[in-house]
Residue, then its C-alpha position, 0 to 999 in steps of 0.5 A: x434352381x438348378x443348383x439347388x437341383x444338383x445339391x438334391x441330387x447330392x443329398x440322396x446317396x446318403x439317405x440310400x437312394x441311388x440317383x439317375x440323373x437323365x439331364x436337366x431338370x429330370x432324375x429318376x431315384x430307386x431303393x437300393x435291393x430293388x431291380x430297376x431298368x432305366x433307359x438312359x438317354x444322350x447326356x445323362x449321368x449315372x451316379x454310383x456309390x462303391x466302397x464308400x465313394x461316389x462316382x458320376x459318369x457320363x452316359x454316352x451314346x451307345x454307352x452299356x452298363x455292366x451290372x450283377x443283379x442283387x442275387x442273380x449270380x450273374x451279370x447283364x449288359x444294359x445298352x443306355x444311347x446310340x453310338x461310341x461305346x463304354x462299359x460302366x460297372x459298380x467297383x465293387x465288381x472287381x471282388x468277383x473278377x472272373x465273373x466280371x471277366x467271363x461277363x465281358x467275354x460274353x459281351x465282346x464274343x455276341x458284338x463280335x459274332x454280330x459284326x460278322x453276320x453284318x461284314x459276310x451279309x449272312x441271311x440265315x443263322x442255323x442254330x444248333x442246340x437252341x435250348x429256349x432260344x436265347x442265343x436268336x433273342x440275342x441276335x435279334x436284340x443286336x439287330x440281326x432280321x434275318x431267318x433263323x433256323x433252330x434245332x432243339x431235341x429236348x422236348x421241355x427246351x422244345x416247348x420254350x423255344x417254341x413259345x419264344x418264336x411264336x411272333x417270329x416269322x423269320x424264325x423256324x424252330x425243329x424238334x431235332x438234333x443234328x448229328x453225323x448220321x440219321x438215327x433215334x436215340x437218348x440224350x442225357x437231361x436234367x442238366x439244364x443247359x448242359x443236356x448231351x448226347x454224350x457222358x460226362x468225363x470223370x472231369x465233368x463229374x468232378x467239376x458239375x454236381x448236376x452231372x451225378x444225376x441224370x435221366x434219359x429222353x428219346x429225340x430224333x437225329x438227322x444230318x445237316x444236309x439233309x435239313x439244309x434244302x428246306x431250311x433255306x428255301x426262298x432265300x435267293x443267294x443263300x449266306x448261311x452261319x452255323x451257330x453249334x452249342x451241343x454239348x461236346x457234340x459240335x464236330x458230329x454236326x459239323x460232319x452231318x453237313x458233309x460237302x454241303x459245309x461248304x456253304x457256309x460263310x462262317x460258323x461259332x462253336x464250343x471248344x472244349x481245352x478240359x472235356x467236360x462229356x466223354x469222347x468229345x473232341x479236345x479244341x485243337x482237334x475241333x479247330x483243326x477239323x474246321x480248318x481242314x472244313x476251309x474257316x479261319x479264326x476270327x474270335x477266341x471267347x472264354x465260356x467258363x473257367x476253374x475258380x481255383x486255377x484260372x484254367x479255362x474250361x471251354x471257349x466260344x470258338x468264332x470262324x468265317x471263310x475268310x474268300x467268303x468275304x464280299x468284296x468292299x469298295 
């Protein structure tokens, strides 16, 4: 039986039907083009087809599959068990390496960022440029309980986020921005997840189409340590993290926090090695400024990188305050 079982499973690539194998006596088929997510439990085998070849592959636990969606333009992580880790992806996938790669950084920079939280026993994640919450969904996906506390200017970004924290309540959301000083002004919008305080640079405009457009929306500005008292109230010994993705505005939030940085454990920015918005900080004067602030580096993430060149745009800059560290036995 099982061997008729296993010649089945054979038989259905060639007939276009991708074939999950989830241990004896239990498979799951799909069409190809649909979308389809399959939990993978300990012991399965994925069966994929690239470039004309099959290739079965043990799901082991905590394994992840790195896969592009069929017109998604863009790649996803799926976690298939519970512990000793491997990425999985189409071979295919090695024609579109620098999504492949910026994918892979992504993955390896969330990992990363959520060991840290663990290792300093951070308990309150300041998020700086929530946009719709998607880096606190990523947290929580990771198994990050702590209290979040998001920012967000943009009133349409704002309205997202407040919808994705309804069910939350560890997670406090604020119609804001963060800056140097207290004030109202304009932000740039229309640019999606892009929206600044700041122009774009000539490179900006030569690299972004979406740049060439823009509308204006009044928010409120204030500094970090001025919110930060309330933010943290009830949390006895407070370990916070600042997480700052602006826009070429981090350095103006790391300076709104003033002696207050200093509470601090770590912090992850967006540093930019080609200035995409105007009088933003090149990287080595956003490190350096941090370092002066007493963080280290612990991680380097590329963010985006230049099709043509392999030049990187901007990374995913990870810092903790390393005497920070609890002590281990």
């Amino acid at each position: 039986m099982q061997t008729l079982y296993r010649r089945l499973l054979g038989l259905m690539p060639r007939l276009g039907v991708h074939v999950t194998d989830l241990g004896p006596g239990t498979a799951v088929v799909s069409r190809r083009g649909g979308r389809v997510r399959t939990p993978l439990g300990p012991g399965a085998d994925l069966l994929t087809r690239g470039d004309g070849r099959y290739a079965v592959t043990e799901a082991g636990k905590d394994t992840w599959v790195v896969a592009r969606g069929k017109g998604l333009g863009r790649w996803r992580a799926e976690r298939l068990g519970d512990s000793g880790a491997r990425l999985l992806f189409d071979e295919r996938a090695g024609k579109d390496e620098r999504r492949l790669q910026l994918a892979a950084a992504e993955y390896l920079c969330t990992q990363h960022v959520a060991g840290m939280l663990e290792l300093y026993g951070v308990n309150c994640v300041f998020d700086v440029g929530a946009n719709a919450g998607q880096y606190a969904k990523r947290l929580r996906r990771l198994g990050y309980t702590g209290r979040i506390v998001s920012f967000e200017p943009t009133a349409h970004a704002f309205e997202r986020l407040s919808a994705a924290a309804a069910d939350d309540p560890a997670w406090q959301v604020h119609h804001l921005g963060l800056g140097r000083e207290d004030a109202v002004t304009e932000i740039h919008t229309g640019w999606n997840t892009m929206n600044s305080l700041l122009p774009p640079s000539d490179y900006g405009l030569g690299r972004y189409r979406r740049f060439t457009e823009t509308r204006t929306e009044e928010i409120r500005v204030r500094r970090l340590d001025g919110v930060l008292d309330e933010a943290l109230d009830g949390i006895e010994e407070p370990r916070p993290f600042l997480k700052m993705d602006t826009q070429g505005y981090d350095l103006e939030v790391f300076a709104g926090a003033g002696e207050r940085i200093g509470d601090f454990v770590g912090l992850q920015s967006e540093v930019a090695a080609l200035r995409l918005y105007e009088g933003s900080p090149r990287m080595g004067e956003a490190v350096a400024a941090y370092e002066d602030g007493g963080f280290e580096i612990t991680g380097m993430y590329p963010v985006t990188r230049e099709a043509a060149t392999g030049r990187v745009v901007e990374f995913d800059c990870v810092m903790m305050r390393a005497k920070a560290a609890p002590e281990r036995d």
